[in-house]
C-alpha positions as a printed NumPy array, in Angstrom:
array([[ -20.081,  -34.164,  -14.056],
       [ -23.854,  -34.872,  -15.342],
       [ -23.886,  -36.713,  -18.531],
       [ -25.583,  -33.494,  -20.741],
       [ -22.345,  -31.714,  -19.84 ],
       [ -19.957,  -34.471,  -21.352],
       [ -21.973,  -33.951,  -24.289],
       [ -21.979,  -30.121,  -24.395],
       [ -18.076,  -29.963,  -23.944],
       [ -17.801,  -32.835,  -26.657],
       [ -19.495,  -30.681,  -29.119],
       [ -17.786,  -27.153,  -28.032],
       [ -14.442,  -29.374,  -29.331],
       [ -15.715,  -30.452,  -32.668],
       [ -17.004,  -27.137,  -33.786],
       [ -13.41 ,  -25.67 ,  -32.918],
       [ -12.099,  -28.275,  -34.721],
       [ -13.883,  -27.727,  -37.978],
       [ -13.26 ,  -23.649,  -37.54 ],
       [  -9.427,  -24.776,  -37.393],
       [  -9.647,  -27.637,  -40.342],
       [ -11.668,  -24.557,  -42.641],
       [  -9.014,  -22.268,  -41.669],
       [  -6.243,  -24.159,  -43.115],
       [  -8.319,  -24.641,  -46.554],
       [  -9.324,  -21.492,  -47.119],
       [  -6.571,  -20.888,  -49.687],
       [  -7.903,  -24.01 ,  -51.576],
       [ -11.168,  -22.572,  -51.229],
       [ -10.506,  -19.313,  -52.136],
       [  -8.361,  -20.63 ,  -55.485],
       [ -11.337,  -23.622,  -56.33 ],
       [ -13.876,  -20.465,  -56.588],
       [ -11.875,  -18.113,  -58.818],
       [ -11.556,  -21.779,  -60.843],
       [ -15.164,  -22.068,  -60.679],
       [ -16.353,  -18.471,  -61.621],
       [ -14.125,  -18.023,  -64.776],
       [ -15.306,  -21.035,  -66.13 ],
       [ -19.054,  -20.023,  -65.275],
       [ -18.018,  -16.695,  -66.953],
       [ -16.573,  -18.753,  -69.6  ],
       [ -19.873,  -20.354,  -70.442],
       [ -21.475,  -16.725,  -71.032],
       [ -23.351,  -15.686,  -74.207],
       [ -23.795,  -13.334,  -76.887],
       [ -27.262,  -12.55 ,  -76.614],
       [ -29.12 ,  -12.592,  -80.301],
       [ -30.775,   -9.004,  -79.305],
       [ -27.358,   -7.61 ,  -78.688],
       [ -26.287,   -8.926,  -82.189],
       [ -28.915,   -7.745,  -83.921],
       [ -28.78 ,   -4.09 ,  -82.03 ],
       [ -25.206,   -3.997,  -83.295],
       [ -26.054,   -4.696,  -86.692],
       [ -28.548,   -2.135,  -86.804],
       [ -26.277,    0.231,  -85.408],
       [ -23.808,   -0.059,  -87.808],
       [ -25.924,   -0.252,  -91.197],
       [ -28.016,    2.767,  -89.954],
       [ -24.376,    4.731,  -89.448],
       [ -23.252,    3.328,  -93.155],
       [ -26.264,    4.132,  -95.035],
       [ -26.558,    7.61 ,  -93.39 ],
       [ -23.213,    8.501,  -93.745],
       [ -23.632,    7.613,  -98.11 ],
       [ -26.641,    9.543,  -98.396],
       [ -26.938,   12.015,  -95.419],
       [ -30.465,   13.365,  -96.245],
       [ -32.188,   10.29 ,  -96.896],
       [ -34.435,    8.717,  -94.136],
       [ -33.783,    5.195,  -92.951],
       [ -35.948,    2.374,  -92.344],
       [ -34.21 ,   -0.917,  -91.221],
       [ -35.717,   -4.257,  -90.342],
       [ -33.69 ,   -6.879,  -88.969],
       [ -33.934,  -10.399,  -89.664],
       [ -33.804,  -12.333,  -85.743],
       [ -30.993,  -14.034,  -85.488],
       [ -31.988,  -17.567,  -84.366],
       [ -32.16 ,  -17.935,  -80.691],
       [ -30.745,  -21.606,  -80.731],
       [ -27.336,  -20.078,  -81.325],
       [ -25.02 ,  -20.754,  -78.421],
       [ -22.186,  -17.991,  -78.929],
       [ -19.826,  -17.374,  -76.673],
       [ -19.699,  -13.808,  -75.32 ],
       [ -17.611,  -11.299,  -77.111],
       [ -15.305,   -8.982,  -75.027],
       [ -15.116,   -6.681,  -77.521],
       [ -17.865,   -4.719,  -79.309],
       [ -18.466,   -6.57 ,  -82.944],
       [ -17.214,   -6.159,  -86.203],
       [ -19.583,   -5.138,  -88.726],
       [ -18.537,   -5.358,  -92.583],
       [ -21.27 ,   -4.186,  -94.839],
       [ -21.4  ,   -4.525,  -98.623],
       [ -20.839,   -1.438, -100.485],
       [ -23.1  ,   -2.008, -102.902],
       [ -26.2  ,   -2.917, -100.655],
       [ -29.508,   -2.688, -102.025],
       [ -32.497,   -3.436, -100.331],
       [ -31.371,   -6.677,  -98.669],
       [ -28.387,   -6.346,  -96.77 ],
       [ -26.407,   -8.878,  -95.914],
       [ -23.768,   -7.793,  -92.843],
       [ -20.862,  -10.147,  -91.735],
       [ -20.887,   -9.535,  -87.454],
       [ -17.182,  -11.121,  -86.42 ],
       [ -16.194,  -11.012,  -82.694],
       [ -12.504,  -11.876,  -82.277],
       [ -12.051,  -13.   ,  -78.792],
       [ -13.315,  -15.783,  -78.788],
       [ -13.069,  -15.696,  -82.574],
       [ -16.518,  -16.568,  -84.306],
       [ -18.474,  -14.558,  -87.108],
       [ -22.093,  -14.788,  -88.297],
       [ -24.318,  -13.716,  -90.692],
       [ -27.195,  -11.413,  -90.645],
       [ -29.768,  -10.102,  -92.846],
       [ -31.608,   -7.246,  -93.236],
       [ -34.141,   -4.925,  -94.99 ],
       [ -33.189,   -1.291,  -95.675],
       [ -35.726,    1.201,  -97.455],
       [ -33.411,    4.307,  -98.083],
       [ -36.733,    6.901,  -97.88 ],
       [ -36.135,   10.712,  -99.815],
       [ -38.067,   12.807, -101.799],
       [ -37.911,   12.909, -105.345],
       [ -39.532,   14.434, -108.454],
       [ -42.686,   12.603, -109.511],
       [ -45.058,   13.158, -112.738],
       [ -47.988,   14.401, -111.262],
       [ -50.003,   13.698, -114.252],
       [ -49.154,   11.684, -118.215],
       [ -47.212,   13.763, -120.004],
       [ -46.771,   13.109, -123.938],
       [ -43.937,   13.127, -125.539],
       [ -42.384,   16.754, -126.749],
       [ -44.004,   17.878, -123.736],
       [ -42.377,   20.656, -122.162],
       [ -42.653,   20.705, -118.227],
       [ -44.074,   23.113, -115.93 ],
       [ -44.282,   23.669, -112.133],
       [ -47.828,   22.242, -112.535],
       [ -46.648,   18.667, -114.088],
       [ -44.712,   17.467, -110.959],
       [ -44.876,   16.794, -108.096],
       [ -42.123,   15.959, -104.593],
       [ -42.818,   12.636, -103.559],
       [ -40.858,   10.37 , -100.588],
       [ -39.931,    7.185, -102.193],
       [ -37.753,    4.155, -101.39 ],
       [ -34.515,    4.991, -103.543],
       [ -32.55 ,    1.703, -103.107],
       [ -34.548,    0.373, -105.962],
       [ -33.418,    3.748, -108.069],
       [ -30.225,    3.53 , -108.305],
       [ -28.701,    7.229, -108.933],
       [ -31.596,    7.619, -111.473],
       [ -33.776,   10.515, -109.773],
       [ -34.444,   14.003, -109.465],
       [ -34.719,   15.614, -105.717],
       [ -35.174,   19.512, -107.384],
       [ -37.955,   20.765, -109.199],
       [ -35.939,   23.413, -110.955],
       [ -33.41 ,   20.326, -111.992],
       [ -36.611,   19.447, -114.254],
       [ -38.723,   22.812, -115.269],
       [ -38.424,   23.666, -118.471],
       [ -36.973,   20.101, -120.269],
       [ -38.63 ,   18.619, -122.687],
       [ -39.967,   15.256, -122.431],
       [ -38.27 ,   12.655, -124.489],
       [ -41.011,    9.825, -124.091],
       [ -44.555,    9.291, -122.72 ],
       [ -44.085,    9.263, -118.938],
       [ -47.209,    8.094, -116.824],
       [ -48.862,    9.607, -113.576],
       [ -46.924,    8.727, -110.567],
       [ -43.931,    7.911, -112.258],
       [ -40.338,    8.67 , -110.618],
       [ -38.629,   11.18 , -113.192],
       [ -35.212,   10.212, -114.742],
       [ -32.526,   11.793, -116.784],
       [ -33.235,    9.264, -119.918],
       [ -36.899,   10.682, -120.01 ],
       [ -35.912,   13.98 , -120.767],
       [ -33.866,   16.173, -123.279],
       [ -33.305,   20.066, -123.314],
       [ -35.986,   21.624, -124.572],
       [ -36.109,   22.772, -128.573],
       [ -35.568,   27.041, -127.873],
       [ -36.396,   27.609, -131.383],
       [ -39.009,   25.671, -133.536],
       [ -38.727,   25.244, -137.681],
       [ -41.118,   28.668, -139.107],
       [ -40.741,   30.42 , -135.645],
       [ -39.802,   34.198, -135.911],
       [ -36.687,   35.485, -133.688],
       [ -34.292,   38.192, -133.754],
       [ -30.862,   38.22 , -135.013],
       [ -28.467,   39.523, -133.357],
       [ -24.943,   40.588, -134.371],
       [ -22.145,   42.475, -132.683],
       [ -20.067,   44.853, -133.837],
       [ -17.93 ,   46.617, -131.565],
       [ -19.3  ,   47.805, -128.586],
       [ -22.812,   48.028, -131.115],
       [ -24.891,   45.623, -131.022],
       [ -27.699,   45.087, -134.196],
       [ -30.724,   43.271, -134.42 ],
       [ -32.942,   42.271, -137.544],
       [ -36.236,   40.024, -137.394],
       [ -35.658,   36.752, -138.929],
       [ -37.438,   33.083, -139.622],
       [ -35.628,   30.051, -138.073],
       [ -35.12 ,   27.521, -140.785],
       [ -34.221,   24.897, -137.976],
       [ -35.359,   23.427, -134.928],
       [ -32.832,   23.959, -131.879],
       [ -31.996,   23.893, -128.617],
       [ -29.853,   26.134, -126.148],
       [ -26.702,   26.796, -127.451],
       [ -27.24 ,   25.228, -130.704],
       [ -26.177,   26.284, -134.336],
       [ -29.115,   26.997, -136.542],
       [ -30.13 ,   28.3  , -140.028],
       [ -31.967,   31.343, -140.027],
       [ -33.346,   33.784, -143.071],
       [ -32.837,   37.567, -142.584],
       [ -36.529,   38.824, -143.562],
       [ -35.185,   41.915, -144.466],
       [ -32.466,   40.998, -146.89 ],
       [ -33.606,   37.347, -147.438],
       [ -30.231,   36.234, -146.746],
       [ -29.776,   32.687, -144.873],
       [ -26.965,   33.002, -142.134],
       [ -25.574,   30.811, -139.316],
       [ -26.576,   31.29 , -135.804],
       [ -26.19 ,   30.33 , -132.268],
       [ -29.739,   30.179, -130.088],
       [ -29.005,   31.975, -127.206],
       [ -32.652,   32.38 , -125.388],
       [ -36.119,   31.679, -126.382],
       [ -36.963,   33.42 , -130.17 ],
       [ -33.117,   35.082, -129.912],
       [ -30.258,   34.221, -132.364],
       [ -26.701,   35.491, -132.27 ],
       [ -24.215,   35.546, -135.511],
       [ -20.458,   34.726, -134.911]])
């Protein structure tokens, strides 16, 4: 036998030996890479985008769902990207305040693995509301033509706003309000019906019969109001209840 063939024959016996040696360990190997890929999957991260998406997520369903008709605008705050969180198997908790404003602070808690964080955000809360379209003094009383519907961030507002025209025709203004300003409630009273020297008609019922007789208000009033009024046919000054624009009723 030539020398090459020794060598040939040698080598045909080693590889068969390391097929049988790999065949025996192949459990071990098998086991030693389920080790080694849970602990790679272990060392897996919550990515800061997928926080932050979250967080959106969940403020833009909170907001919406407190004030269906408004329109949102939400800017997150980046979480910073030197945070080394571990990867949450379950979609996050987010716990908003109730009582957010503008800057909203949301608490994102993942509880396997257990660890929470905090992130901030901006929120404009965007609806349209009734604006003076031009100063009005006080005493004022408002028309179609003094306001205007304007979109405007109501976080800032409060519950302090108007989002009908007809909520705001025909009040009376109870201080100066300037151009451009959001309306509110405390600017505005119900409007005086019936002014001191005005002339309206009394009315009375009797029965099924109703009379009327020209009078002189005595009082200023509003809707509803009681007021002194002189009968200009008898002189007499009676009671009575303003019931529309220049109309009185007696009880």
């Amino acid at each position: 036998m030539k020398p090459q063939d020794r060598s040939y024959i040698s080598d045909i016996h080693l590889l068969r030996l390391n097929i049988h040696v790999n065949s025996h360990n192949l459990p071990l190997v098998l086991i030693f890479l389920l080790i080694f890929l849970k602990s790679t999957s272990s060392l897996a991260i919550e990515l800061p985008e997928s926080i932050q998406q979250q967080v959106e997520e969940a403020i833009i369903h909170e907001f919406s769902t407190r004030l269906p008709e408004s329109r949102l605008d939400v800017s997150i705050n980046p979480v910073n990207q030197n945070l080394t969180l571990a990867a949450c198997e379950h979609p996050l908790e987010i716990q908003i305040p109730f009582n957010s404003g503008q800057r909203v602070t949301a608490k994102a808690t993942c509880h396997q693995p257990f660890w929470s964080l905090f992130v901030t955000a901006q929120v404009r809360q965007l609806m349209t509301v009734v604006v003076s379209a031009k100063p009005l003094v006080r005493n004022t009383r408002i028309s179609a033509a003094d306001i205007k519907l304007v979109e405007q961030d109501i976080s800032r507002l409060g519950q302090d706003y108007f989002t009908r025209e007809q909520d705001v025709i025909g009040k009376q203004v109870r201080r100066q309000i300037g151009s451009d300003q959001v309306i509110n409630a405390r600017m505005l009273e119900v409007a005086m019906l019936v002014s001191r020297g005005d002339r309206v008609m009394i009315e009375a019922q009797r029965g099924a019969l109703t009379i009327r007789m020209p009078g002189i208000a005595l009082e200023d009033g509003r809707q509803q109001q009681q007021i002194r009024v002189q009968n200009s046919q008898s002189g007499n000054e009676v009671r009575a209840i303003i019931i529309a624009p220049g109309v009185v009723r007696v009880q």
